[in-house]
C-alpha positions in Angstrom: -11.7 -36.2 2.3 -10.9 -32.4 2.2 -13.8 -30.0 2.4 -14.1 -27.2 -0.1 -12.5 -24.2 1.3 -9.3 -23.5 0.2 -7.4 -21.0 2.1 -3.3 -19.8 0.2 -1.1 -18.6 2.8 1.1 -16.1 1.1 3.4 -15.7 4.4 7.1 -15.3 3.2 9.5 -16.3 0.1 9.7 -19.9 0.4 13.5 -19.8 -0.7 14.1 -17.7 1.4 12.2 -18.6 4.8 13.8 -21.3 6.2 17.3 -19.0 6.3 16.1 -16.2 7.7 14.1 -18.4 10.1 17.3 -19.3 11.6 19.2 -16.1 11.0 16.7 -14.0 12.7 15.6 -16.2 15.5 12.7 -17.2 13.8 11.3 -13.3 13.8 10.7 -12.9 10.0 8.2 -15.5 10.1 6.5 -15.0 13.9 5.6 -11.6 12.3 4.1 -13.0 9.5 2.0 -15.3 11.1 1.3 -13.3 13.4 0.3 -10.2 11.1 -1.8 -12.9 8.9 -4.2 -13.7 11.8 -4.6 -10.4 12.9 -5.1 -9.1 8.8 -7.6 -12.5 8.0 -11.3 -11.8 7.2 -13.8 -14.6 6.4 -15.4 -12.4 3.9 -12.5 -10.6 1.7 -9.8 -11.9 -0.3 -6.6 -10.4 -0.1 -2.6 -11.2 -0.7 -0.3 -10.3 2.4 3.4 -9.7 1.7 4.8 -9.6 5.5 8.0 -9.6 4.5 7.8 -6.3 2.4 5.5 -4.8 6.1 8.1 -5.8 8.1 10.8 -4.4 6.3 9.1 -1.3 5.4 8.7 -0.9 9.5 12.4 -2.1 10.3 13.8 1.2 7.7 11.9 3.4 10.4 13.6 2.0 13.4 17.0 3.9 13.4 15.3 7.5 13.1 12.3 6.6 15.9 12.2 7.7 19.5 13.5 5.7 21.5 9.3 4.4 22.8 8.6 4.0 19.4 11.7 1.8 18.4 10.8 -0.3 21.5 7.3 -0.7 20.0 9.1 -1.2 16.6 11.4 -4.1 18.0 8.5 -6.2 20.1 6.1 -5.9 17.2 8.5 -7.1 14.6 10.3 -9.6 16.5 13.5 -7.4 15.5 17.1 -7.6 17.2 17.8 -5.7 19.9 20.2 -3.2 18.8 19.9 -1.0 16.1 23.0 -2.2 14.2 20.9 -5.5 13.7 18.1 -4.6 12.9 19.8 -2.4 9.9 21.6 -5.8 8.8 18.7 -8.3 8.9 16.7 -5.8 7.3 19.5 -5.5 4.4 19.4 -9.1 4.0 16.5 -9.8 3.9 15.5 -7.4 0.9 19.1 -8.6 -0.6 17.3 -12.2 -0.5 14.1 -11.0 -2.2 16.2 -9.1 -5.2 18.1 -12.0 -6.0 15.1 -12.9 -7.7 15.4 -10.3 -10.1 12.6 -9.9 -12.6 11.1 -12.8 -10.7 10.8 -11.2 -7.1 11.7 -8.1 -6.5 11.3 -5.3 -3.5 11.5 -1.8 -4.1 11.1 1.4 -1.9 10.8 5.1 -2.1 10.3 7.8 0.7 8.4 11.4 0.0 9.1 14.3 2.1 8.8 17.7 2.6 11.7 20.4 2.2 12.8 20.1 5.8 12.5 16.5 7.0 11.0 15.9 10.4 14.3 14.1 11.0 17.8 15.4 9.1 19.3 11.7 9.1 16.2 9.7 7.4 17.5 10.4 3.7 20.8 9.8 4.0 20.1 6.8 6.7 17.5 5.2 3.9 19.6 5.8 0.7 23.2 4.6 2.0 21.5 1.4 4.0 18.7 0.3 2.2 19.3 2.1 -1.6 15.8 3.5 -1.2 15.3 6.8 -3.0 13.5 9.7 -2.2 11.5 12.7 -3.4 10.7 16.0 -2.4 7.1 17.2 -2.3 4.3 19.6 -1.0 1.8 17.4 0.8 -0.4 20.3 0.3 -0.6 19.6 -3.1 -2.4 16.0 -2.8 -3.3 15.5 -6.4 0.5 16.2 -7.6 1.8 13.7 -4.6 -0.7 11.2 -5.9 0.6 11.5 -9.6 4.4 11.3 -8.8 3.7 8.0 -6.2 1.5 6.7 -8.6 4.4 7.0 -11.3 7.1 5.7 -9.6 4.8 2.9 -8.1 3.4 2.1 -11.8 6.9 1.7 -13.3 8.0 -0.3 -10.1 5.6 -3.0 -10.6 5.6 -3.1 -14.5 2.5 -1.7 -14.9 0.6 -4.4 -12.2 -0.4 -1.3 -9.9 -1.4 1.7 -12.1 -3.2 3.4 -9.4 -1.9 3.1 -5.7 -2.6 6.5 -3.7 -5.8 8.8 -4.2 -5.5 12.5 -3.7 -8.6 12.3 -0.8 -6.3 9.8 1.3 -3.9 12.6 1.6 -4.9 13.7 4.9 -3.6 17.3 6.4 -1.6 15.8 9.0 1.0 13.4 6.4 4.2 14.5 6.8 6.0 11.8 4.9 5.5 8.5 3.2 7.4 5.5 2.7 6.6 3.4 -0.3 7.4 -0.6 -0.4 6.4 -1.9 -3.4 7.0 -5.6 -4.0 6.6 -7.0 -7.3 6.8 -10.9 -8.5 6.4 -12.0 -11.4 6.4 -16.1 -11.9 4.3 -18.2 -14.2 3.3 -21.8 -12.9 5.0 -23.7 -16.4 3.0 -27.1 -16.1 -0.8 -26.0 -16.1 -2.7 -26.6 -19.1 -4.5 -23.5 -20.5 -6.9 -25.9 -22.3 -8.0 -27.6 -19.5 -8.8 -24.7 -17.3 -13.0 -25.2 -17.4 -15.7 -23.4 -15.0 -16.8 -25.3 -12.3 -18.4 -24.5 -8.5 -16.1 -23.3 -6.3 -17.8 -23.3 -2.7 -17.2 -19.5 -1.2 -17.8 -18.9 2.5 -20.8 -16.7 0.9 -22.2 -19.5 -1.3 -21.5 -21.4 -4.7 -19.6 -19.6 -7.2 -18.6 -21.0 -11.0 -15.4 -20.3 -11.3 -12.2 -20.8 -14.0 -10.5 -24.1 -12.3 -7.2 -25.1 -13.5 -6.0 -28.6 -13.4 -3.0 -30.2 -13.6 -2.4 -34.7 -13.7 0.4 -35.4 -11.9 1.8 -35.9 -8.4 2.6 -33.0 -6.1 4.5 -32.5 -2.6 2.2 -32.8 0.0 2.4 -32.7 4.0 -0.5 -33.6 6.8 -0.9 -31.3 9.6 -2.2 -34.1 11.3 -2.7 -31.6 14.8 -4.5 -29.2 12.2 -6.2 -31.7 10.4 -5.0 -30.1 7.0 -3.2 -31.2 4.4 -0.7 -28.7 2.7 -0.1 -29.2 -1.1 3.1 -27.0 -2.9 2.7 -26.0 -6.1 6.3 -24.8 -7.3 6.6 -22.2 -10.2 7.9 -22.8 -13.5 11.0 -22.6 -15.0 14.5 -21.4 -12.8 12.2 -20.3 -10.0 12.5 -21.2 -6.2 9.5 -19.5 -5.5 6.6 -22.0 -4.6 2.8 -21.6 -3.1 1.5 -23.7 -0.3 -2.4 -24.6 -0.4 -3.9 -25.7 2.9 -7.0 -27.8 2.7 -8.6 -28.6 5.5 -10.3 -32.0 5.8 -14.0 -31.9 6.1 -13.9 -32.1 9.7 -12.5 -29.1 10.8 -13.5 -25.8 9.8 -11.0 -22.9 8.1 -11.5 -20.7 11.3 -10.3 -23.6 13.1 -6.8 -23.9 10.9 -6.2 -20.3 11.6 -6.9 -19.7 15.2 -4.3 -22.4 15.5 -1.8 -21.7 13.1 2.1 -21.4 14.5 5.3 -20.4 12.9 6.0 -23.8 14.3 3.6 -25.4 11.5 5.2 -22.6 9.1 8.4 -23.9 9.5 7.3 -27.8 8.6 5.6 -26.4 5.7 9.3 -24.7 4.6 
């Protein structure tokens, strides 16, 4: 039997993992892993989007010292030269936005007039097609407005607020903006079923909205985690899928996590 707790991994773009798994060495998905353990709190829900971090991180290699670029390369499982890191990170965010209007990544830089670094403009528009602004950081409640435009119109209207004035501190210089947007319905639940029901929380019972669906569904035993995975695909034309782990009632969640590879990421994919 499975016990209650229901943890969703959302670690990469299933269409698009077990490519770059073997494109990049497997890096794409060590990092998320690896970034999902160290982001995981018992007590907070939250959606991770690795790929979107580590891309994000990967622009910022080809205009960082030559220390931080090290750091850059061993924390993001990134090639060693900076050629490759510019064309895995290309591809990678090619592979998300061939999703269009179903998946899509998007990123903007701010700065002030004089750059800290004269190539980052041109190095970010002509390899990655990200845009950029100029502003006075001084001004935080203007800076907030303009990110908080550009961000709102990036996601359709999901993230209407992103950046406060107050998290402006004195010493920002710049800011680099990935915004990653999808946008997939699940096509075979049945609104009229969806009834509330207890949902056991780490914190206590819960009623919740439950949705339910008759039918047969992929599934895979983790037999070394003691979980079963279950995919739930999305609806029509999509790729795009989430994996539910459910651990069996003998093994706790903090169990499935502390032990977690990219190895039992890769059977998943």
């Amino acid at each position: 039997m499975w016990s209650n707790v229901v943890v969703a991994l959302v670690l990469f773009c299933g269409g698009i993992a077990a490519v770059a798994s073997s494109s990049d060495g497997g890096g794409s998905v060590r990092f998320a892993v690896d970034f999902f353990k160290r982001a995981y709190t018992a007590r907070q829900n939250a959606i991770l989007a690795p790929i979107a971090i580590r891309s994000g991180l990967a622009m910022m290699h080809h205009v960082a010292t030559p220390d931080a670029a090290r750091i850059l390369r061993d924390g993001l499982y990134l090639p060693a030269d900076g050629l490759g890191v510019i064309e895995q990170t290309n591809w990678a965010m090619s592979r998300v936005n061939e999703r269009k209007r179903m998946l899509e990544m998007l990123s903007r830089v701010y700065l002030p007039d004089a750059p800290l670094n004269p190539e980052l403009v041109a190095h970010l528009r002509d390899n990655f097609g990200t845009g950029s602004e100029i502003v006075n950081f001084a001004e935080g409640s203007e800076v907030a407005e303009r990110v908080n435009s550009w961000v709102n119109e990036s996601s359709r209207g999901m993230i209407p607020e992103f950046l406060k004035a107050d998290e402006l501190s004195g010493d920002v210089t710049s800011l680099l903006i990935n915004v990653m947007v999808m946008n997939a319905s699940w096509g075979f639940f049945d609104e009229k079923k969806t009834k509330k029901q207890t949902f056991h929380f780490l914190d206590g019972d819960h009623k919740v909205d439950m949705m339910k669906v008759d039918g047969t569904l992929p599934r895979m035993y983790l037999e070394d985690l003691m979980t079963d995975a279950i995919k739930l695909s999305y609806g029509w034309r999509s790729d795009l899928s989430m994996v539910i782990l459910l651990p069996r009632k003998e093994v706790d969640l903090e169990h499935v996590i502390k032990h977690f590879t990219a190895d039992h990421y890769k059977q998943l994919v």
